[in-house]
N, C-alpha and C positions, 0 to 999 in steps of 0.2 A: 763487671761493667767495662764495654769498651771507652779506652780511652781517647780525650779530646785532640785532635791535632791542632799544631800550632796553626794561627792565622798566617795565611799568603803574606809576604814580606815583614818577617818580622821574627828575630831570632828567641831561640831559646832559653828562657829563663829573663826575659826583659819586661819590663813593666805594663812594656802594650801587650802581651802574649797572658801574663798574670791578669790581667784586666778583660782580658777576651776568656779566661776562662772563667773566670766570675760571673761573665753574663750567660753565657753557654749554660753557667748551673744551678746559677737563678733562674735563666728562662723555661731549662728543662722543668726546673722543679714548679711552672704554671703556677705561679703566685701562692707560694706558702703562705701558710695560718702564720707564718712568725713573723709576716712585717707586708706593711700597707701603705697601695700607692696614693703619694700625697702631689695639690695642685698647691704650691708658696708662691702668694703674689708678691709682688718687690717690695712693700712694704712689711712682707715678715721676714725677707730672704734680709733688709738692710738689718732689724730688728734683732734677730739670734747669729747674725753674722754670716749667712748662708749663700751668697750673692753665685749664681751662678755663671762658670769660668772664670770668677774673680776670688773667689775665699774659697769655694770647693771647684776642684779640674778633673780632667783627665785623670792626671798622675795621684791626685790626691782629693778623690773623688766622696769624704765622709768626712760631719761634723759629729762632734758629742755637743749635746744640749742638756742642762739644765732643767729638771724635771721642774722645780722651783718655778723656774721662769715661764715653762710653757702653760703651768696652773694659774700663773696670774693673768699669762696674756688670753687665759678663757676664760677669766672673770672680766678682766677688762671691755675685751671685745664678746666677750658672750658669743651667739651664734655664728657672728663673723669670722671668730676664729679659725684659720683655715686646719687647727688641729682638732676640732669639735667634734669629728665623725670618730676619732679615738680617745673620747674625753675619757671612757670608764678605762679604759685600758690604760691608759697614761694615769689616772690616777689607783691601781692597781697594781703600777709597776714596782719592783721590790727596791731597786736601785735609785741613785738619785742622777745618773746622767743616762740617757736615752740616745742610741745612734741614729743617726740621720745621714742617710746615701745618695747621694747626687748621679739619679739614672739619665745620662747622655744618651744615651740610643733608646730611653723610651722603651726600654725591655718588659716594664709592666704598664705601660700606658701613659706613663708620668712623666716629671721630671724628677722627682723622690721619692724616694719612698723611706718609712718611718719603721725602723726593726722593734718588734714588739716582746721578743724574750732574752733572757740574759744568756741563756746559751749560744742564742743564734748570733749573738753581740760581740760575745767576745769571739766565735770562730771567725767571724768576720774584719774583727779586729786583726785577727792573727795574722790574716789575706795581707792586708793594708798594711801592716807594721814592718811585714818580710818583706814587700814589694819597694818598699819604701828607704829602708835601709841600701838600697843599693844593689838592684840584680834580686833574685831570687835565691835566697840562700839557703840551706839545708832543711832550716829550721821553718822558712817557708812553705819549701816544699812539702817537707812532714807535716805543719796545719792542714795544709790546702789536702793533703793526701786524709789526714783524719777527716777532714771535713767531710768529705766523698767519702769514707767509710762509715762516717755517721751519721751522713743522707739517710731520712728514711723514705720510703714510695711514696709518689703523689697517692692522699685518700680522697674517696669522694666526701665533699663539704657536709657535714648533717643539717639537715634541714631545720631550718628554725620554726616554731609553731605557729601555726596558723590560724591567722584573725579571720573571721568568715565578714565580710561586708555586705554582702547580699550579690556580688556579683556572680556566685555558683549558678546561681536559679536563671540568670540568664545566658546565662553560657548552654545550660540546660537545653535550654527551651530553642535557643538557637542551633545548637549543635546537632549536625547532617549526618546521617548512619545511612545512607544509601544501599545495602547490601541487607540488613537485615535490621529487625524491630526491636528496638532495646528495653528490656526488662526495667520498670521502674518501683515495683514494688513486687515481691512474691511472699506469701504466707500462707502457713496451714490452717485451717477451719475445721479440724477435727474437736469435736467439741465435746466433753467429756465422757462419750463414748464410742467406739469402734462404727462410726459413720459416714455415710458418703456422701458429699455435696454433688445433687443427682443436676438440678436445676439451679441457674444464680439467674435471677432476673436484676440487674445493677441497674440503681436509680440514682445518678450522682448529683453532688451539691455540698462545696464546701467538703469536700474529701468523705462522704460517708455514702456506704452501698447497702443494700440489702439480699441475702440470698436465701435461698431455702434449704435443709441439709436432710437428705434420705437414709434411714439402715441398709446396709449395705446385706441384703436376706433375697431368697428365694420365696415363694407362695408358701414350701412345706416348712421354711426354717421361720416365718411369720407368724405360721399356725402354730409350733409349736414353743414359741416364744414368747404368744400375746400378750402373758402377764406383766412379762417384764414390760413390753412395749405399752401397756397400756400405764405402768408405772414413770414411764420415762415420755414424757408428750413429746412429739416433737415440735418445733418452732421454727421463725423465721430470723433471721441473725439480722442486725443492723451493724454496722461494721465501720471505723474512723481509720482514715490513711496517718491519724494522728497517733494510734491507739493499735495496732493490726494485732494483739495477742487478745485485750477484752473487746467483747462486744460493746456497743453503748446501747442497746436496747435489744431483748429478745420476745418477741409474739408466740406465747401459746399456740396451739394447732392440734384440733382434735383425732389429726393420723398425721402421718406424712403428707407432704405438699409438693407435688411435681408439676407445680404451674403458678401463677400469680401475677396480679396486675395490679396498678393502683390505678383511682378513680381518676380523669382527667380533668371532673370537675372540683375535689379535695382530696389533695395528694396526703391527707390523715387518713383516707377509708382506704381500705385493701380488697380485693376478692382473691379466696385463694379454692385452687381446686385437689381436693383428697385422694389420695388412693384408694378409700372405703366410696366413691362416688360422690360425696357429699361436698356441697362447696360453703365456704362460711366466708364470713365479713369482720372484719376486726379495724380498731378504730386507735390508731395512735395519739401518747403512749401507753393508752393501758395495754396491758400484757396479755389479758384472756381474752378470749373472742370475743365479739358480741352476738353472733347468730349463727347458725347453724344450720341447713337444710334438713328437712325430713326423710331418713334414708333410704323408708319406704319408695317417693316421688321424685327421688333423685337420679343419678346413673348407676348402672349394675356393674360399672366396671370402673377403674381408676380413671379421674378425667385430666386427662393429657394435654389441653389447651383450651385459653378460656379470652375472649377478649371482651372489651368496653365497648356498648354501642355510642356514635359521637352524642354532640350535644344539641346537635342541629336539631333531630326530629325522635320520634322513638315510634317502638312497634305495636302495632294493636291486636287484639287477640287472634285475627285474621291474617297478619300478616303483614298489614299493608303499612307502611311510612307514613305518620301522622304527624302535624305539626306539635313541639316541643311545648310550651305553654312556660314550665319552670327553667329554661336553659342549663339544665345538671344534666352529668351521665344519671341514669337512674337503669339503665337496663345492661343484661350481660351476656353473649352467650358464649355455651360451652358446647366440647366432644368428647364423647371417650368411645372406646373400642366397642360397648355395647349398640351399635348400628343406628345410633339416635344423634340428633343436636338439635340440645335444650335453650331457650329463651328464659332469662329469668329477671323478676322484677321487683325493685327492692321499697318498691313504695305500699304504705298500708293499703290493703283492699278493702271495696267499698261497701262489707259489710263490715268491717269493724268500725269502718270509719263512722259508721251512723250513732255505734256506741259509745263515742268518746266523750261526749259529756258527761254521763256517768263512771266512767275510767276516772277521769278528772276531781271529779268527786271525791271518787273512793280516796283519790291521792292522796288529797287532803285531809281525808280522816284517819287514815292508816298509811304513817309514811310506810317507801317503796323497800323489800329485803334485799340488800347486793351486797353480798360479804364479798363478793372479788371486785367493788367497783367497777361494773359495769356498765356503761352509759346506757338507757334505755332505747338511743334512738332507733335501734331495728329489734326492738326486743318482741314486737309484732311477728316477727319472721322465724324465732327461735326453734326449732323440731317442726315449723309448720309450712317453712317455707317450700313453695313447688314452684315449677317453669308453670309459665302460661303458653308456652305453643312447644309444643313435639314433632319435630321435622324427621319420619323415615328415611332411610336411605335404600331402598331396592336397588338391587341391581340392574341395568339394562340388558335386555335381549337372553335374561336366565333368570332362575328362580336364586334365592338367597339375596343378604344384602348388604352394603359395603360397611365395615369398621372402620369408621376415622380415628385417625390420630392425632393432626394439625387443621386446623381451618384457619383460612385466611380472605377477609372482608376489607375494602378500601374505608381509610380513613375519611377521604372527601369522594363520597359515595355518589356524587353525580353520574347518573348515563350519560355514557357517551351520544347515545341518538339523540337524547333531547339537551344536553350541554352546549347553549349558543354560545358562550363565551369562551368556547376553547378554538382554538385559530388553527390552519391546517398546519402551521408548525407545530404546534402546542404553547401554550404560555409558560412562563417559568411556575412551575411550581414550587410552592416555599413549605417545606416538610412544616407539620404543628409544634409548638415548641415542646420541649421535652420539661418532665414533671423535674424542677429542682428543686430537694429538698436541703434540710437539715435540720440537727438535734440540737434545739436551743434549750436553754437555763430551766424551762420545765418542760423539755422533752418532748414537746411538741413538732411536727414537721410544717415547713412551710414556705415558703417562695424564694426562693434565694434574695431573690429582687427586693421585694419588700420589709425582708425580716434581714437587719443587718445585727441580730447579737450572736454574741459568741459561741464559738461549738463548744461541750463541754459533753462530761458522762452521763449518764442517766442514774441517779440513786438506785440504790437496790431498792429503798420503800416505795420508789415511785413504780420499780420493775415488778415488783408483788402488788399493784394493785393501788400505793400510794393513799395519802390521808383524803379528810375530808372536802377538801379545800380543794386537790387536785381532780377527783369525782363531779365535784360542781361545775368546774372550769372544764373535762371534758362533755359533760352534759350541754354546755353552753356550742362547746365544735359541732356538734352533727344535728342542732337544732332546725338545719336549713332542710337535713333529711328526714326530720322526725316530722317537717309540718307538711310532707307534701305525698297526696293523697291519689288513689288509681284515677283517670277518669271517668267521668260518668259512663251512662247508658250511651248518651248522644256521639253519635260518630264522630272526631273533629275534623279539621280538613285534611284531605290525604294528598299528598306529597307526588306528584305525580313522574317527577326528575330526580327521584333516588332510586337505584340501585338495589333489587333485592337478594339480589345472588352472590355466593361466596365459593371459593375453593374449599374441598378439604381433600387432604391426603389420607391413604387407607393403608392397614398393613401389609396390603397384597402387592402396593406400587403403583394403585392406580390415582388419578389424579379428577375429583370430579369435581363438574359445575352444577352448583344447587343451589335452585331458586327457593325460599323459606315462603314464600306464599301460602297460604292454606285456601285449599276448598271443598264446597260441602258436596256429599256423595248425593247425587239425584236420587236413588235409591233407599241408604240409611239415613239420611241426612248430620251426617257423622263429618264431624272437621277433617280433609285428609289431606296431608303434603304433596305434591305434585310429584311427578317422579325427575329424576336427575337432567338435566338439558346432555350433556354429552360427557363422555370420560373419556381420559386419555392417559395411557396405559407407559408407564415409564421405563417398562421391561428391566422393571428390578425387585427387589424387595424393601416392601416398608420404607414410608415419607417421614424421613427425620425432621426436616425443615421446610415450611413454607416460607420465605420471608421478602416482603414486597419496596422494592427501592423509593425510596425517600425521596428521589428526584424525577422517579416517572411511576404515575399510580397506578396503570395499567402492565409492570412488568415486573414477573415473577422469579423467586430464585426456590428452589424445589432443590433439594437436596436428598438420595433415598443412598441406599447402603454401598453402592460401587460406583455412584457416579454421580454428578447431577446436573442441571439441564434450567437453563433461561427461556421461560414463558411470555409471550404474549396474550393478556385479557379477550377473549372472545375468538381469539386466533386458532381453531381447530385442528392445523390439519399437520402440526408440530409445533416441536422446540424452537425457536430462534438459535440458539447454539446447547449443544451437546457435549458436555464432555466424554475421553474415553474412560475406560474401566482401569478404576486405581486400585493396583496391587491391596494399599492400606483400604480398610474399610473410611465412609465418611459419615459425620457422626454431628455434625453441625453445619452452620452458614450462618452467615451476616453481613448486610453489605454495609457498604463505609456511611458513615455520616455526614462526610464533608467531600469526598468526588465520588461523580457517577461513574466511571469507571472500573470502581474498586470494590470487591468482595471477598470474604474470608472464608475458608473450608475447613472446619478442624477434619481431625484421623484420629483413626482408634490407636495409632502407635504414639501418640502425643504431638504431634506436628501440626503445622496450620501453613497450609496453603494460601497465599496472596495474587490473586489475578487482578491484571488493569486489562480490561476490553484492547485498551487502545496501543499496547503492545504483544503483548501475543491472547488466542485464544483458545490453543491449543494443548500450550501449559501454563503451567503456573511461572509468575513472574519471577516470585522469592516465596524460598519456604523455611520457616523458623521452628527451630526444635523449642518448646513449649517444656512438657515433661514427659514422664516415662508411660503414664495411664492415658486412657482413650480419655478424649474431649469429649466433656457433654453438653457443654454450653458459649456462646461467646456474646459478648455486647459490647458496644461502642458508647461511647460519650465524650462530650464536645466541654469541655471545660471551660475552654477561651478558645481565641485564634489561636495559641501558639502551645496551647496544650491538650490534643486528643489521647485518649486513654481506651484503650482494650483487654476489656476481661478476660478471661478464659480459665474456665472452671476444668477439673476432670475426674475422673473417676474415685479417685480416693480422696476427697473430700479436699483440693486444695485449689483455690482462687488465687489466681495470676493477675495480677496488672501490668498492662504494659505499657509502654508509651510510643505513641505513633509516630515515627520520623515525619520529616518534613515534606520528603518526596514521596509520602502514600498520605500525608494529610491537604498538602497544598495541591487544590484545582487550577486550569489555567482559565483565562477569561472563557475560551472557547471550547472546553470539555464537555459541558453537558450538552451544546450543537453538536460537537463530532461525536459524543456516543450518539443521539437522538438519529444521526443521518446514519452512521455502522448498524443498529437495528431496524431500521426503516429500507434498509438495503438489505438484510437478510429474511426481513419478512415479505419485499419482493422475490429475495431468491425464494422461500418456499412457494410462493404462490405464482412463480415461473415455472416450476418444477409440477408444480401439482397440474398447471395446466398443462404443462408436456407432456403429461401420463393421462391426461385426460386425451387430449389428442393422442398420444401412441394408443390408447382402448380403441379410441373411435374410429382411426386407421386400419388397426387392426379386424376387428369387426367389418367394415367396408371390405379387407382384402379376401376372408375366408367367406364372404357373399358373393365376391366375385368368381374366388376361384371353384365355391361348389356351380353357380351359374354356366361355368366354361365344363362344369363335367357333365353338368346335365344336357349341353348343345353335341357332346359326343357320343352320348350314350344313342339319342334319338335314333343319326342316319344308322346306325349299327340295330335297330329292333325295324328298317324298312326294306333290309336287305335282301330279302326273298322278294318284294314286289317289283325293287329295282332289276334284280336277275330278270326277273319275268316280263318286263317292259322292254330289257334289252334286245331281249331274243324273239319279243314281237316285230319289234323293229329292223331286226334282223331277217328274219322271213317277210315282211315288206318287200326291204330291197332283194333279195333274192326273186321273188314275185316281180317286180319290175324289172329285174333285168333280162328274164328270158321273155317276157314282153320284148323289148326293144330289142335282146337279139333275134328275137322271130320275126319283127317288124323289117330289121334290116338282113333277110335271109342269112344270115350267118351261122344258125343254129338251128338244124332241124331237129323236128318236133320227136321222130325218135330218138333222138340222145335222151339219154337219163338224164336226170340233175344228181350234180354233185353231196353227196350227204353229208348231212351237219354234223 
């Protein structure tokens, strides 16, 4: 240790010099664990005799106090007591007198401080007792010198434990990550066997999601593992931010599920779509499905997207938008790569309907067999369910015909042509609210809003099928879907301001418009789909994502394997913005929930790209490493204002949660104007553009007219060339002809001279 030099003006070994190195090695030592600064009002300084510059100075700067005294004077005065902050410490102490040091320079903040161990007591004593005797004498010096040898290092303080009060959560929720998206939950969903979480469709409410989880197999390791896979069902997970190791409810599933939706009219019914083609319906929380499609009339290939028709109108067998009568979803449709999208309808047909009295009957006389408690309400639909309309997809301008992948339909299906209520700006549209669920005390899902009891598990009896009691009570939930029936023969009104057309994406990259209309062939008089209105061709491979922004219904995010590209609804003649070819493949999208500006890209190397329009468009804003396996899914949800959350699923079976900062959750008053005007300015630029190539055609065209016109004006005098010779040289013996006239008229030229020859 270097040593302290003496203070300026002030000799060696003298009181004031002793005293300045006391403080120099109290201060260094940043307020030891051995003694605490104290604030004594005058009535405790008069009280233990402490008065300062009167009883303790300069020169004689420390009292000893009476442990005795200072316990009564903190019974006497209780809280007031200005020793209370050291009450346990003072009554722990081993000795019966306690020091007390009169800090003049305020070196710990005070004017005293109160030394708390007997070690530290008496070296300090030793300081005081040598300085005091007169000069600093040997025996001084040697304390003060062990002292400083028996200094140990300042430690850092140990933390004392910590009370949680509930102010984490808002620090939370306030707390700015500007730079990248902070992980707020991550968990594996590997679920007792070697599986892959293909699809997570997250439906949040009160911390609980739902996803779907796929074997992780090829076509031939499928075939030849059916038995087991057929031993082992697969399900659909229901999952608590309370709970992330158990599920609180799992749904049987007659194959694997790489698609699923909930009804928008009862967030208890499910539709999910198979990889064997089949789509089923299952009814929360019983575990086993309830219906099943016939796999004969179903898709021949895995169906890959399936959405909810709304609640406004539903489809007739024609095609055409009819008014709703029951206000439910009641209809669905789906695609898979077999070159078809199915219409499907989950209401009894109207010949069974005619038999239900008798049904009813029998009911009665023979109750119903369901050893897995199964609700009957779609028990109508069981192995015999089919679509009611079959929309082809041929190809345009070749034979063969498109595989979809992805379709995508407006939620508020109004035409543009006939939509008088939309204003040349557009009006704010307000996205439909999102299905909030949860798993209440019997397992049921249901509106966050209205259903305020507690999250809890779901019993394993209730997860196998559950007692008698529970069977009734769900028979009672899907009664609204058991009583409603196809419509008649009679046409109802048809909808003249909906929308029949939808996107679908195909494996090839292409992007087509398809109107589901049906009509009957003059010829066979056979139902036939219309063929595609236009495709547009994304010059890549295979549409991973359709997905349609929340804030403008007519604007598309298309996501395919190296890139992907911002659609305008009816807009032909391009993208509105393109991105380039990214090294990583892309493997999802999803745009924000809460600003129009913002959209998310997973990659196959784990990463999720974050773009705001309204900072760059060229790259990505922020990109956050996620995990090590390709993304295969992402979803947003809106919890509160001050808490958005993003899923992200990947390849090896693990769902990500994360939580949205503030600067990709918070919109400004004017964001969704300046995106509306950034895209309404690049759908001028293309349709600037495309007129300039239309003019640069028609220019050109005018100029290769002109110039064959200017070849043809030179070719002519060149084929009249011989006649022009020939008129010249007539002309020419003319004047020769007259001029020996005029020279013979003017004697100049007699008649014998020759003429000159030509």
């Amino acid at each position: 240790k270097s040593k302290v030099k003496d203070p300026p003006g002030t000799d060696e070994g003298s009181s004031e010099a002793v005293i300045y190195y006391l403080s120099i090695y109290l201060f260094v030592s940043a307020h030891p664990e051995y003694l605490f600064p104290l604030v004594l009002t005058s009535v405790t300084q008069e009280l233990f005799g402490c008065r300062a510059d009167e009883d303790v100075t300069a020169e004689n700067p420390y009292k000893l106090l009476k442990k005795e005294e200072i316990i009564q004077d903190m019974k006497n005065r209780a809280a007031v007591c200005d020793f209370s902050p050291v009450k346990q410490t003072v009554l722990d102490y081993p000795e019966e007198e306690l020091l007390l040091v009169f800090d003049r320079d305020f070196t710990y903040g005070q004017s005293f401080y109160l030394v708390l161990t007997v070690q530290a007591k008496e070296s300090i004593l030793k300081v005081f007792t040598g300085t005091r005797e007169g000069g600093v004498t040997t025996d001084g010096e040697e304390a003060l010198e062990h002292q400083e040898e028996e200094e140990v290092m300042p430690k850092t303080p140990e933390p004392h434990p910590w009370v949680s009060l509930g102010s984490e959560m808002e620090i939370e929720e306030e707390l700015l990550i500007p730079s990248r998206a902070r992980s707020f939950i991550g968990f594996g969903l590997v679920h007792e066997n070697d599986q892959s979480l293909t699809v997570a469709t997250c439906v949040f409410g009160s911390g609980v999601m739902a996803v779907s989880m796929m074997e992780r197999a090829s076509l031939e390791e499928r075939i030849e593992s059916s038995t087991r896979l057929l031993l082992n069902p697969s399900c659909i997970l229901f999952w608590s931010f309370s709970d992330p190791i158990h599920p609180q409810l799992q749904l049987e599933c007659p194959d694997d599920i790489l698609c699923f939706q909930f009804c928008p009219s009862d967030p208890n019914i499910l539709a999910a779509g198979c990889v064997n083609g089949q789509i089923k319906t299952s009814m929360i929380p019983v575990v086993r499905y309830c219906a099943v499609s016939g796999i004969e009339h179903g898709h021949k290939a895995p169906i890959t997207d399936l959405q909810w028709l709304p609640e406004t109108f539903e489809v007739s067998r024609l095609g055409l938008p009819v008014e709703n009568s029951s206000g439910m979803s009641v209809q669905l449709v789906s695609c898979a790569p077999d070159c078809c999208v199915l219409f499907w309808d989950l209401r009894l047909p109207r010949v069974v309907s005619r038999s239900m009295t008798d049904v009813r009957q029998k009911s009665v006389d023979k109750p119903l067999e369901n050893p897995h408690g199964v609700p009957n309400t779609f028990k109508h639909l069981n192995l015999t369910w089919k679509p009611f309309i079959r929309v082809s997809l041929p190809k345009m301008g070749s034979s063969g015909e498109y595989s979809p992948l992805r379709l995508s339909m407006r939620e508020n299906t109004l035409d543009y042509s006939t939509d008088q209520s939309r204003s040349e700006a557009g009006p704010l549209w307000i996205p439909p609210p999102r299905i909030l669920m949860r798993i209440t005390h019997r397992g049921s899902i249901g509106d966050g809003q209205s259903q305020k009891k507690k999250l809890c598990s779901v019993p394993l009896s209730l997860s196998r099928g559950g007692g008698k009691a529970a069977q009734e009570g769900e028979r009672k939930e899907g009664c609204g879907f058991s009583q409603l029936r196809v419509p008649s023969a009679k046409q109802p009104k048809v909808l003249e301001n909906i929308s029949t057309k939808l996107y679908v994406g195909t494996e090839d990259g292409e992007l087509v418009y398809v109107d589901w209309k049906v009509e009957k062939d003059g010829d066979s008089g056979r139902l036939l789909s219309s063929k595609p209105l236009h495709q547009l061709l994304l010059q890549d491979s295979q549409v991973r994502t359709i997905s349609r922004s929340p804030f403008f219904r007519d604007i598309l995010l298309v996501v395919s394997s190296f890139s992907f590209s911002i659609w305008k609804e009816g807009l032909t003649i391009g993208p509105l913005i393109r991105s380039p070819y990214s090294k990583a493949m892309c493997t999802a999208g999803h745009w924000s929930q809460s600003r129009p500006a913002v959209f998310f890209i997973g990659k196959e190397d784990g990463n999720i790209d974050i773009y705001d329009l309204l900072q760059n468009t060229h790259e990505a804003t922020q990109s956050q490493s996620i995990c090590t396996a390709a993304v295969t899914c992402i979803r947003t949800s809106l919890l509160s204002s001050k808490q958005h959350l993003l899923a992200v699923s990947d390849h090896l079976g693990t769902l990500h949660i994360l939580q949205i900062p503030w600067t990709l959750r918070k919109a400004t008053s004017s964001e969704r104007q300046n995106v509306q005007k950034y895209l309404e300015k690049e759908q001028e630029r293309l349709m600037y553009f495309e007129k300039r190539q239309e003019n640069h055609e028609k220019e050109k065209k005018e100029m290769d007219a002109e110039l064959k016109r200017k070849k043809m004006e030179v070719l002519v005098p060149l084929k009249q060339l011989d006649v022009l010779e020939a008129e010249a040289l007539k002309e020419y013996e003319q004047y020769v002809a007259m001029e020996k006239l005029l020279l013979k008229s003017l004697g100049v030229r007699r008649e014998s001279e020759e003429a000159p020859e030509l």
